[in-house]
N, C-alpha and C positions, 0 to 999 in steps of 0.2 A: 208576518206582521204581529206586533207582540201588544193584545188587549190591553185601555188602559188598566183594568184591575191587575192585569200581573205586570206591568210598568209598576203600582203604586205596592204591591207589595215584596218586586227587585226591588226598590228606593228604601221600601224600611227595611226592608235589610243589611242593605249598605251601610245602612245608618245604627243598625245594633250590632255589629262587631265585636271582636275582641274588647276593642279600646273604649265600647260605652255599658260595658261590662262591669259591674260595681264589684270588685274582687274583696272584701273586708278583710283577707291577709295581706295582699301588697302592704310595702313596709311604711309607706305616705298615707293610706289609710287607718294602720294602726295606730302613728304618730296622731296623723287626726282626733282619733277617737280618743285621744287623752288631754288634743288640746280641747276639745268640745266636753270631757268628764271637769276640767278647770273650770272653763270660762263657765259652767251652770252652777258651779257651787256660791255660795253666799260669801262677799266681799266680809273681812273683816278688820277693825281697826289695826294698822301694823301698828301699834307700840302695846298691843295686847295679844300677842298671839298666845294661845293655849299651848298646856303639854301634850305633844302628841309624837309617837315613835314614826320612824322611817324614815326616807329621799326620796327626792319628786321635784317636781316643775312646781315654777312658782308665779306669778305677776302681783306688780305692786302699781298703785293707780294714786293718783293724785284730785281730790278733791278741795284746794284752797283760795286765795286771793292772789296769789302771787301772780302779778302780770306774765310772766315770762311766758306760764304753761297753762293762760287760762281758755286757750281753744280746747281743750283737754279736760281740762277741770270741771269733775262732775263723779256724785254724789252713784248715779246709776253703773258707775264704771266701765265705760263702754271700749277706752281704748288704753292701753294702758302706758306707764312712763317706763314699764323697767319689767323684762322677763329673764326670767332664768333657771337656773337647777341647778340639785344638790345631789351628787353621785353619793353611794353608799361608801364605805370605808376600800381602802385600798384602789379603787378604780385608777385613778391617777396612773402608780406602776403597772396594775393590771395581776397584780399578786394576793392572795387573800381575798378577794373582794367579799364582802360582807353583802348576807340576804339585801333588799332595798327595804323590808318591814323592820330591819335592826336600829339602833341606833335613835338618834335623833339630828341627823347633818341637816333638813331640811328647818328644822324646828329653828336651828342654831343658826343656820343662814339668812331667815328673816331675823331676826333677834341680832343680829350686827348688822344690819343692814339696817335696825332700827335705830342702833346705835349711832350710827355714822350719821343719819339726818338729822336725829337729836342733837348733837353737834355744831352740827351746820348755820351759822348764823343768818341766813336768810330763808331758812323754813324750818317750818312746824310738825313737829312729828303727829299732832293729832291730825292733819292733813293728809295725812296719807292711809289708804287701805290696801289690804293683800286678798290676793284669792292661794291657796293653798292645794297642792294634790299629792300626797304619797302615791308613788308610781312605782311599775318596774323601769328600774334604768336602761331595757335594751330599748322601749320604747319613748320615752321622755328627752332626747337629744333631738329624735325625729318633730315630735310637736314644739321643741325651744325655737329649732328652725322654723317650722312653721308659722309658729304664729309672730317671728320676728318680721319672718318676709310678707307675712300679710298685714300686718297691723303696723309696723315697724315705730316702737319704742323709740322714743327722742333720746331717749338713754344707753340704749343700747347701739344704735345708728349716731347720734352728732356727738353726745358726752361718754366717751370713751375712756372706762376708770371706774365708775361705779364700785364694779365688784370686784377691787382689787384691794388687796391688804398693804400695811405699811412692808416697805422694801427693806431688804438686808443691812444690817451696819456697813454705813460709806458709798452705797449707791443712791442717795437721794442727792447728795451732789452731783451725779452724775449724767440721771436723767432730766428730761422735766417734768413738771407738775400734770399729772392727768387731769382730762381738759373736765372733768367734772368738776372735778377739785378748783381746777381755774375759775369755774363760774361760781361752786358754793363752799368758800373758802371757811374754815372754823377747826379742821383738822389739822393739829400742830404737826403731824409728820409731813404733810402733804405743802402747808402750806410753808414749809422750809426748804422746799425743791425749788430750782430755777421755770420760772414763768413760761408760759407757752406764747409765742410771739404775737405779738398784737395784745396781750392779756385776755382777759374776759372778752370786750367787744367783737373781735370777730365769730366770737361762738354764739354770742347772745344772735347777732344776727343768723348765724346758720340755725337757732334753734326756731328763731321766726320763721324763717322759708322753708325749713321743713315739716312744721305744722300748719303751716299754710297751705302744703299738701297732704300731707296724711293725718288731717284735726278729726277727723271722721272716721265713724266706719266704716270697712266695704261692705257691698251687700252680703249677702249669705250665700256662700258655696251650694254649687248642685249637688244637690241629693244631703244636703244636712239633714241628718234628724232632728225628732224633737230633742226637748232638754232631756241629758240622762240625768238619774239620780244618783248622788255616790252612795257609798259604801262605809261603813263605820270608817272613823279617822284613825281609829285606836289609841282610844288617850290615855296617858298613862295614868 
């Protein structure tokens, strides 16, 4: 007959396993820990971002009036409209790849991205801020995922196009208009592309019901640490 005290310490065992095991090199934990070095840094104006060298992950948040995205819209930046990264030079081919500390791609990636909403006839660039992280890029694709599938960006999930640049001579007749561009038209290349069907309206509505779900944060992951603090930015 087995005592309950060694009943109750088979049970915690069962229950500390491999799998509740907090490994900090699995490659979901490293990714973590870069999206938790982002999200604690201090949001800043995107149409002001500073000079600073490297690639890294990025999120950009929207704080304005605009009805479309105002479940979201907020000053503390809690959820964001738009993530992404900036690989170091070469990554693409996978040839030359340049250190992630070289350069400025990340710097360069907010700064048209600022462009393009300045732009945009129906928003305001002073509306918007970024959180910023020069990263290594073997870990920064791991936390883009992540924090898409947890938070999941209206931008990157419904409006698909964001962070696309103008196409090739003679393919914009070809395709149609990426559905961002559908909704915040001001861009002369984009908005010379053939229409996405229905126009605007059926995304406006898809951009209501999916912040009708995901307008909020989720709670806090198990085992989140506190805030870390970064590391110089390295301005140039």
């Amino acid at each position: 007959m087995i005592e309950p005290s060694e009943r109750g310490l088979r049970d915690a065992s069962a229950e500390s396993g491999r799998d509740r095991i907090y490994d900090p090199l699995r490659r979901e934990n490293l990714g973590r820990s870069v999206l938790w070095a982002l999200v604690s840094s201090k949001p800043v104006p995107l149409g002001d971002i500073p000079n600073f060298r490297g690639s890294g992950i990025y999120a950009i948040y929207y704080a304005g009036s605009n009805k479309l995205y105002a479940r979201i819209s907020s000053a503390e930046c809690d959820i964001p409209i738009y993530v992404g990264k900036a690989d170091p030079a070469g990554s693409r081919k996978g040839q030359n790849v340049g250190p992630a500390w070289e350069g400025t791609k990340l710097r360069g990636r907010l700064r048209q991205h600022a462009r393009k909403i300045g732009t945009a006839l129906d928003l305001e660039l002073g509306d918007f801020l970024a959180r910023y992280l020069p990263a290594d890029d073997l870990f920064t694709p791991m936390a883009e995922r992540l924090m898409i599938s947890d938070l999941q960006p209206v931008w990157n999930v419904v409006l698909e196009g964001f962070g696309v640049n103008q196409q090739g001579a003679g393919r914009e007749g070809k395709q149609l208009r990426p559905k961002w561009h559908e909704v915040h038209c001001g861009i002369d290349w984009a908005d010379g592309m053939p229409a996405q069907p229905g126009g605007s309206e059926p995304l406006r509505r898809a951009i209501a019901a999916h912040l009708e779900r995901h307008g909020s944060a989720p709670s806090a992951s198990d085992g989140e640490p506190g805030q870390p603090g970064l590391t110089d930015l390295s301005p140039i």
